[in-house]
Backbone bond lengths (Angstrom), bond angles and torsions (degrees), N, CA, C in turn:
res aa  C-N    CA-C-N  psi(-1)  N-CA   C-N-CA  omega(-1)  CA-C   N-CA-C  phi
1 X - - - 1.455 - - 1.534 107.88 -
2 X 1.413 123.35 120.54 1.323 127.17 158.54 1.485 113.53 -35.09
3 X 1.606 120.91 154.64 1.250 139.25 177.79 1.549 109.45 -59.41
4 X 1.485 111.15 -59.63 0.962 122.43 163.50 1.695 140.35 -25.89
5 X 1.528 90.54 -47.54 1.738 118.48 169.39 1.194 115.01 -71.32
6 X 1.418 116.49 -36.09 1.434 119.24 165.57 1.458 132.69 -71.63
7 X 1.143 101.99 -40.67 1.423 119.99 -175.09 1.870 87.79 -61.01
8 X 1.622 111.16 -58.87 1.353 89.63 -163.99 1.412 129.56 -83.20
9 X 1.265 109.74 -2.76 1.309 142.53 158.78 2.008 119.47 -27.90
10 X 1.915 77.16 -70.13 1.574 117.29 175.55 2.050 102.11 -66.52
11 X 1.084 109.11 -51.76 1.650 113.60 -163.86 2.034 87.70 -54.23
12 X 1.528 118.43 -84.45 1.570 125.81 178.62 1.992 94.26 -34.53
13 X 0.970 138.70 -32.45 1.579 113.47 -168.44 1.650 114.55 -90.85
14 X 1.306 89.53 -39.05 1.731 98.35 163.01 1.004 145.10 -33.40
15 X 1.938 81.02 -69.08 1.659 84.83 162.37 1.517 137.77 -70.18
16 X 1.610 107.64 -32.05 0.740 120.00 163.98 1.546 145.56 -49.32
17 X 1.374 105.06 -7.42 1.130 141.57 -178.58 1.964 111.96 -107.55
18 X 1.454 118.84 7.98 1.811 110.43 -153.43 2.130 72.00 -126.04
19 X 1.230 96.06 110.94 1.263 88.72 169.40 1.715 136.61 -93.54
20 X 1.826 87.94 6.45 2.030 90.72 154.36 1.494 97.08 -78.59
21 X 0.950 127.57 -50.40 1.897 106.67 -170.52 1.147 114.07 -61.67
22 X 1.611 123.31 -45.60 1.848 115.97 175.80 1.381 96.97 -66.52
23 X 1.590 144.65 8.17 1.173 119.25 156.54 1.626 121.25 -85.36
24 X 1.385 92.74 -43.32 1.740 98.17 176.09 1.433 113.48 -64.80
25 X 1.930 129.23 -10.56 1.326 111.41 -155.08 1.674 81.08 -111.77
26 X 1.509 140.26 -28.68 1.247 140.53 -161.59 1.687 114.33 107.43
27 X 0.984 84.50 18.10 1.702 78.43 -157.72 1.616 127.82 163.32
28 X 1.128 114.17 172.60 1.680 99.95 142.16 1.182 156.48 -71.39
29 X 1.261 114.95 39.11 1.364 132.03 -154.69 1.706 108.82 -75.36
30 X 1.238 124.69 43.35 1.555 131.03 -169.63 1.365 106.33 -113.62
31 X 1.286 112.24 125.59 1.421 109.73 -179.53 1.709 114.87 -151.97
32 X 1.288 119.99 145.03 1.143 114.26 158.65 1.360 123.36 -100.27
33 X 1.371 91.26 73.84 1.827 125.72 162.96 1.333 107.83 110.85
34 X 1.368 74.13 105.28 1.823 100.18 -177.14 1.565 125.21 -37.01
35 X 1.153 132.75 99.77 1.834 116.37 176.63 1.358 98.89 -50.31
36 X 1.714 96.60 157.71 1.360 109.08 -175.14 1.673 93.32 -84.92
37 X 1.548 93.55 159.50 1.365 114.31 -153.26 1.230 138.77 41.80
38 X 1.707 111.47 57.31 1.394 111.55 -162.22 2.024 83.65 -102.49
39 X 1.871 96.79 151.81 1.183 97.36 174.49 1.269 117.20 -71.01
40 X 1.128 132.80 150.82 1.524 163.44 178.23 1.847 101.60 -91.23
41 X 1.335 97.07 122.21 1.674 152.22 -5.78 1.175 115.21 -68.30
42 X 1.485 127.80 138.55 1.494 130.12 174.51 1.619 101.72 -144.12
43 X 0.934 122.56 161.51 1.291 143.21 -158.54 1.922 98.98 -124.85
44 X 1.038 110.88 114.84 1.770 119.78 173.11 1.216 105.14 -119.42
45 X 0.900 130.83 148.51 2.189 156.98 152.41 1.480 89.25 -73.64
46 X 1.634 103.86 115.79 1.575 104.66 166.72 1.904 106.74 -108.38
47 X 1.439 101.61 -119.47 1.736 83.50 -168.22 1.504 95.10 -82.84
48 X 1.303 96.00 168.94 1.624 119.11 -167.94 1.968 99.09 -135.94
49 X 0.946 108.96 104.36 1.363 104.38 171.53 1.851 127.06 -104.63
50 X 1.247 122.58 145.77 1.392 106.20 -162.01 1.757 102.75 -148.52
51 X 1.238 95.60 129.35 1.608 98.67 179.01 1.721 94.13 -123.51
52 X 1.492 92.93 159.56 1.434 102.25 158.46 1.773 125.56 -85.71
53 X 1.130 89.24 129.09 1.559 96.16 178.10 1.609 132.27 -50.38
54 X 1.301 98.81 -32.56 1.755 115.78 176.66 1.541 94.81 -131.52
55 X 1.469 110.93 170.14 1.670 134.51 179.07 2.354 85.51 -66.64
56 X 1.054 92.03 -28.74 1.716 95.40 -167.32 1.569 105.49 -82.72
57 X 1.980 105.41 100.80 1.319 105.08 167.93 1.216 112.23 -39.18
58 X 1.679 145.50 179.20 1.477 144.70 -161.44 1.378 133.57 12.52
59 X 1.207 95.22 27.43 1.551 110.72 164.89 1.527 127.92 -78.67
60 X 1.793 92.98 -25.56 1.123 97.61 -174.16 1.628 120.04 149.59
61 X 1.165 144.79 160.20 1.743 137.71 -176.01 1.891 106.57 -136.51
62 X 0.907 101.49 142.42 1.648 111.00 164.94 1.682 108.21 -119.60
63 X 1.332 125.88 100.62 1.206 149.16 160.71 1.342 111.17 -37.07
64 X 1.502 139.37 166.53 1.513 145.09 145.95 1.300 80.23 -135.89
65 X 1.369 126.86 142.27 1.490 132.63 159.55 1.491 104.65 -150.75
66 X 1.701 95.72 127.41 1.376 107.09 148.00 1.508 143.95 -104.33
67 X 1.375 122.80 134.47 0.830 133.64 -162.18 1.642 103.94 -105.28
68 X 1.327 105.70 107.79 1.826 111.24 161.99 1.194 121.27 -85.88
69 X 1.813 119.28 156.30 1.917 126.93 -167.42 2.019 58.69 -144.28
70 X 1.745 104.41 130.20 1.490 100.74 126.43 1.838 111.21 -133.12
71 X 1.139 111.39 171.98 1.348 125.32 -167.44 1.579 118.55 -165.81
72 X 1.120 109.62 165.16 1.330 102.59 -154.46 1.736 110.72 -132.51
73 X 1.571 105.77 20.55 1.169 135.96 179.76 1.474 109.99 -52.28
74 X 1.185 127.01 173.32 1.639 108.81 169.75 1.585 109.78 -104.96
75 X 0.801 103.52 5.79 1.689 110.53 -178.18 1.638 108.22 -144.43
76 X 1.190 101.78 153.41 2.007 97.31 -167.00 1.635 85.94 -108.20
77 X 1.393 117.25 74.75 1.519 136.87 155.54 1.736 96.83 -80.12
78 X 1.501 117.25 -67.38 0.932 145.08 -147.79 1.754 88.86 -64.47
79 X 1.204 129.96 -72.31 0.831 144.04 174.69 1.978 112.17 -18.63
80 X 1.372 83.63 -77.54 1.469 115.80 169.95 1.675 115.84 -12.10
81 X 2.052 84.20 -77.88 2.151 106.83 158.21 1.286 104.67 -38.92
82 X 1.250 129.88 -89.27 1.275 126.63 -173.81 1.468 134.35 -20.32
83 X 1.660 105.59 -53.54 1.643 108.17 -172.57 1.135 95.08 -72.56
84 X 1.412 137.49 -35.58 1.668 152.28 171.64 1.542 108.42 -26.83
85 X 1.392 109.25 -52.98 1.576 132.68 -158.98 1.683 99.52 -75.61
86 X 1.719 93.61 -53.85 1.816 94.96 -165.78 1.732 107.32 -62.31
87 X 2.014 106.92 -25.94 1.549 96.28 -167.47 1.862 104.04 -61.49
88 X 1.662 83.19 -27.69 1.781 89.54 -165.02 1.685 114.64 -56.08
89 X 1.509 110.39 -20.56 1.655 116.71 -141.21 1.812 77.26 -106.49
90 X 0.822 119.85 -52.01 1.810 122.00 -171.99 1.393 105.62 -50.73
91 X 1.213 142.64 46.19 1.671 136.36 159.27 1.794 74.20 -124.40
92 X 1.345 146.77 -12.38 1.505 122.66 -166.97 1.374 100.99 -107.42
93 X 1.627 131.33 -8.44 1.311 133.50 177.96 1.551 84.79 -58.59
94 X 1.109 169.80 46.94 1.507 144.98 128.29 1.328 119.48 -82.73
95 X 1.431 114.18 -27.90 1.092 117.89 178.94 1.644 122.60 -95.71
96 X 1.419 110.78 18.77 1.366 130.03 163.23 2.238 128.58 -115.91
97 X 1.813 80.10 8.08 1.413 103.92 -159.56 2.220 99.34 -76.75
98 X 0.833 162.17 34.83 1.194 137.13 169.34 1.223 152.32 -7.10
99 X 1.258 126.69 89.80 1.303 118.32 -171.45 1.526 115.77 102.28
100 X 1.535 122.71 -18.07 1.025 135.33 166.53 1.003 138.15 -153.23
101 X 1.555 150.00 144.09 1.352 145.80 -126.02 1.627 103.34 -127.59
102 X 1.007 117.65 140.55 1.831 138.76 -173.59 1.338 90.42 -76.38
103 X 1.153 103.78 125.75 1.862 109.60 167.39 1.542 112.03 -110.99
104 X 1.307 112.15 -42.72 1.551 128.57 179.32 1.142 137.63 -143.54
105 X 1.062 147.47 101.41 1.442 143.37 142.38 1.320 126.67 -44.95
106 X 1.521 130.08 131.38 1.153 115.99 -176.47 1.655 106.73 -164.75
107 X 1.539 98.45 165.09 2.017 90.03 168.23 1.376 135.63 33.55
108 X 1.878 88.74 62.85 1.509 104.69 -161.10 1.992 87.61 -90.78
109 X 1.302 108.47 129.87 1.481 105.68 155.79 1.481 109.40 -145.89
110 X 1.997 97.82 141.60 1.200 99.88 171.07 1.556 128.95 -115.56
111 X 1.117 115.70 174.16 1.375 119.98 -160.62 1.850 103.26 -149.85
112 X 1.242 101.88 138.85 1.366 113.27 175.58 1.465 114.77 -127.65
113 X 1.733 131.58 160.94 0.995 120.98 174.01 1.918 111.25 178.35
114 X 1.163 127.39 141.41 1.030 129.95 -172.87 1.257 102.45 -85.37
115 X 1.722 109.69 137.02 1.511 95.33 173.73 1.783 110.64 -119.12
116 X 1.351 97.78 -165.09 1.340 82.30 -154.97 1.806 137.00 -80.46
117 X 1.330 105.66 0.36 1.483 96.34 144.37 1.142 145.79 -32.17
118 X 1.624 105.04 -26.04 1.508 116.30 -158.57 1.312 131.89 61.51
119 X 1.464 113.69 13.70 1.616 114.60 -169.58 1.343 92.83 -121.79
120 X 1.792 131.23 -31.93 1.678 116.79 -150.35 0.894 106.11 -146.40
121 X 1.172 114.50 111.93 1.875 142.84 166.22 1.516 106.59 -65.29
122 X 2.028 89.03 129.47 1.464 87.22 -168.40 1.834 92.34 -124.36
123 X 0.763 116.83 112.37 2.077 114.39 168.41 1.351 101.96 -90.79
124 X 1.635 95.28 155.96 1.258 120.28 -176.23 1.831 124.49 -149.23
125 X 1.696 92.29 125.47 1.833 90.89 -160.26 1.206 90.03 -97.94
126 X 0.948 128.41 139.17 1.472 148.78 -177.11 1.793 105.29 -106.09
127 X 0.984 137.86 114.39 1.373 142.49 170.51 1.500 121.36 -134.18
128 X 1.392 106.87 146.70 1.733 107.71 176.89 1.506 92.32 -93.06
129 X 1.143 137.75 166.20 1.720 136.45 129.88 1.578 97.35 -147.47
130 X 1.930 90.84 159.42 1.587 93.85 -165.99 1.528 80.70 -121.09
131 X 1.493 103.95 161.28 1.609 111.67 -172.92 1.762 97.65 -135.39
132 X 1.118 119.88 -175.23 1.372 138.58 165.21 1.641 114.91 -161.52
133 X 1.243 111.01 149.53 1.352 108.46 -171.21 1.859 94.26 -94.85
134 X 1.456 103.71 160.04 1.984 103.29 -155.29 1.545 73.04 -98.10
135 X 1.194 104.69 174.46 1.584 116.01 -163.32 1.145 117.99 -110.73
């Protein structure tokens, strides 16, 4: 399994597993890619970007991953809690990792913003993590 596959594998089980966030979201509402008409608040894996760390395939990967909250609250409070919850729950994605081992977390930033419906606030956690495949 690619790093990549794991990592996102690990990100949906994690959380899925932190039961202050399945409290604030209702549920399990975590997905990498939301079905249409999923209830609001739900939590999606948006792009995931991945380089290799050295010229040496299995050396290792450096991730960019974003993480989406949308909701349909009238104020991005809700939102807010949420991205709050996932920064908190991401030091336990290691122990949902397969095949490859968490090296770093890092350069978490978040961002909120109404889009243009005008009804649903969508935040977004932005994180690096570096992985290696276990040997």
């Amino acid at each position: 399994m690619s790093g990549q596959a794991a990592l996102r594998g690990a990100i949906v089980a994690g959380l899925a597993a932190d039961p202050a966030l399945l409290a604030l979201i209702g549920g399990p509402r975590i997905h990498d890619g939301a079905p249409r008409g999923c209830p609001h608040p739900f939590v999606e894996l948006g792009a995931v970007e991945t380089r290799l760390l050295t010229a040496e395939r299995g050396e290792g990967e450096r991730h960019a991953v974003d993480i989406h909250v949308l909701s349909r609250r009238p104020a991005r409070g809700e939102v807010a809690a949420i991205l709050d919850a996932i920064e908190a729950a991401l030091p336990t994605l290691a122990a949902h990792l397969v095949g490859h081992r968490l090296i770093h977390i890092a350069d978490p930033v978040s961002r909120s913003e109404r889009l243009r419906n005008g009804r649903t606030w969508r935040g977004r956690l932005s994180v690096r993590i570096v992985t290696e495949p276990l040997a």
